[in-house]
C-alpha positions in Angstrom: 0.0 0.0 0.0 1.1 3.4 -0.6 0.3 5.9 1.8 0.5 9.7 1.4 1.7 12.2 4.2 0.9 15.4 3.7 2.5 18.7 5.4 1.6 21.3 7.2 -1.8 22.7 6.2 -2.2 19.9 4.0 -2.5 19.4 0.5 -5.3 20.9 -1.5 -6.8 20.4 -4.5 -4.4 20.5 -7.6 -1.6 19.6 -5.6 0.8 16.9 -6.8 0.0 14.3 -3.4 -4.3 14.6 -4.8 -3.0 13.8 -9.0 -1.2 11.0 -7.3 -3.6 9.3 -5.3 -5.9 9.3 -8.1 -3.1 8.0 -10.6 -2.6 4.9 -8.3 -6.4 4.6 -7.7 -6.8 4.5 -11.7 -4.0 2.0 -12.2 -5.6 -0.4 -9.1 -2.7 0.3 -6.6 -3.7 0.5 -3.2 -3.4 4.2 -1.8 -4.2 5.7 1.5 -4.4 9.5 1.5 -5.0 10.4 5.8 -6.9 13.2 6.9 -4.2 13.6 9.7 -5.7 16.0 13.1 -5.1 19.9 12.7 -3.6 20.3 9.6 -2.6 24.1 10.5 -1.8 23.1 14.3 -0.6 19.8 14.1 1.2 17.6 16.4 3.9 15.3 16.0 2.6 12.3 18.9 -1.0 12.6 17.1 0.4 12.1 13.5 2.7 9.5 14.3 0.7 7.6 15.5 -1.8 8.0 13.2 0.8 6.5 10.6 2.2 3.6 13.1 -1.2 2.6 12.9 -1.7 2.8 9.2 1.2 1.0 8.6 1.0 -1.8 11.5 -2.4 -2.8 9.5 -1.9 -2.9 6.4 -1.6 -6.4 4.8 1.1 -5.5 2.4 4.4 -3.5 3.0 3.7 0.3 3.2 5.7 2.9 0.5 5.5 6.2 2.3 5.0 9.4 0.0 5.6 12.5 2.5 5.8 16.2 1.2 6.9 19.1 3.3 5.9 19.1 7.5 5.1 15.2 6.8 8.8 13.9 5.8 9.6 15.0 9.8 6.4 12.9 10.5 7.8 10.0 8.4 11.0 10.4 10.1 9.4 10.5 13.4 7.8 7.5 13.1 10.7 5.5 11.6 13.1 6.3 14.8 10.2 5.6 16.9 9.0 2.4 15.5 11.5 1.0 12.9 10.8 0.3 9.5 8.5 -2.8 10.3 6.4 -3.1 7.3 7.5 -0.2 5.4 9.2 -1.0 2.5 10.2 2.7 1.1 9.8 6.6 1.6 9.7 9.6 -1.2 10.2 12.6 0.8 9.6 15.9 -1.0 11.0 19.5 0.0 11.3 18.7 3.6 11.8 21.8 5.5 14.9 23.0 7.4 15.7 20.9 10.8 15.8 24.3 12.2 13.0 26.0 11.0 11.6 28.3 13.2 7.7 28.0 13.5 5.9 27.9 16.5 3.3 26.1 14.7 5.4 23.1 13.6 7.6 22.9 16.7 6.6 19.3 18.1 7.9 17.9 14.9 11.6 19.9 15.6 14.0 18.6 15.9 13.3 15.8 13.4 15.8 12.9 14.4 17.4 11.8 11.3 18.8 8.6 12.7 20.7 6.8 9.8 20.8 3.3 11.6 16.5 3.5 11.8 16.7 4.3 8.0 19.0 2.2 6.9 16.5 -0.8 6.5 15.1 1.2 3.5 17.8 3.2 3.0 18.6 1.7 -0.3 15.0 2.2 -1.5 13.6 5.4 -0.3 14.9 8.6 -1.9 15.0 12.5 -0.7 13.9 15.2 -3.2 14.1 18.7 -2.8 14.6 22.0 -5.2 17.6 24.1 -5.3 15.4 27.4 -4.8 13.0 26.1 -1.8 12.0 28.8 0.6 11.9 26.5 3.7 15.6 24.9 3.2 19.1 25.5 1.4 20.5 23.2 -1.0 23.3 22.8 1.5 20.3 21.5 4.6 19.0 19.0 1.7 22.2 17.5 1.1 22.7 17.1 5.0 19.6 15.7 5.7 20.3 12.8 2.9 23.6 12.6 4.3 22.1 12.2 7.8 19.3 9.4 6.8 21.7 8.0 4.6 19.8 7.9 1.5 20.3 9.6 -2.0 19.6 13.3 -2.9 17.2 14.2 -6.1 17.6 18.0 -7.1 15.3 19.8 -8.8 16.2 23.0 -10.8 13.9 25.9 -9.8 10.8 23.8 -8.4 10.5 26.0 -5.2 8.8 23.9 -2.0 7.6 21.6 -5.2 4.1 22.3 -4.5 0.8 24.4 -6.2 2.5 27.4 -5.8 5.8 26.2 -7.9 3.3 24.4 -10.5 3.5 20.7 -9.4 -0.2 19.5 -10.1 0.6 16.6 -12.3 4.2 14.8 -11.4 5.0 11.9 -13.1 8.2 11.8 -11.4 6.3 10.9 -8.1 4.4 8.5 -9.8 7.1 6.7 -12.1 9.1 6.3 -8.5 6.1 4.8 -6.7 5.3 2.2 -9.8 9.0 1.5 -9.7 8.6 -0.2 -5.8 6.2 -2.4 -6.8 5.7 -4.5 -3.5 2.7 -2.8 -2.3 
């Protein structure tokens, strides 16, 4: 199953997380798309939790698809819980470990614990733009260092969201198909 984290304040209509869940629900690939608590205030315990749960019961290995807020929820919940039936993570423009925001505070510091990723390490990927507002090129390429897995850069996609024009991504969708074990 694939499941779909969304960041902080979710992710609206024409964003690239609501064309993929519809791709995979067109091509017959099991997708879960959470309406996680308090989008705009959310917390950390809440939404890890939520996912724990999500992945504990789903019969077949879990590909995590996070964008924004939710790659610190995805990280969360793999140095919390291991990487027990999860089988791969796409996370997109994750924000700066140090962003200052009172409304996203629970989720700081996000751990980035190499040893809990490296399970999945060889199948999960980290992709971010060189022009994102919420992180440097230079935070990206630490936080891959950190979780150990490899770096995709974009060229001018900003926070790779509505705003910067990803509706449609076919990237996202070619590297889901590509896991095949859901």
């Amino acid at each position: 199953m694939v499941v779909i984290v969304y960041g902080y304040e979710g992710s609206g209509p024409g964003h690239w997380q609501r064309w993929l869940q519809q791709e995979l629900r067109g091509r017959d690939v099991p997708v879960c798309f959470p309406d996680l608590p308090d989008p705009s205030a959310p917390q950390k315990d809440i939404w890890v939790a939520e996912l724990a749960r999500l992945v504990e019961e789903s019969p077949s290995p879990v590909t995590l698809v996070a964008h924004s807020l939710g790659c610190w929820a995805v990280d969360h919940l793999i140095h919390e819980r291991g990487t027990r039936n999860i089988d791969a993570a796409l996370l997109v423009a994750p924000p700066s470990p140090f962003l200052i925001f009172e409304a996203v505070e629970s989720f700081l510091p996000p751990p980035r614990d190499k040893q809990a990723w490296a399970p999945i390490a060889a199948r999960s990927l980290l992709v971010g733009s060189d022009d994102d507002d919420f992180t440097s090129p230079e935070e990206l390429a630490e936080i891959a260092a950190q979780l150990g897995i490899e770096l995709h850069r974009l060229q001018g996609a900003g926070h790779i969201n509505t705003a910067s024009g990803y509706g449609a991504w076919p990237f996202a969708l070619e590297w889901v198909l590509k896991q095949r074990r859901f």
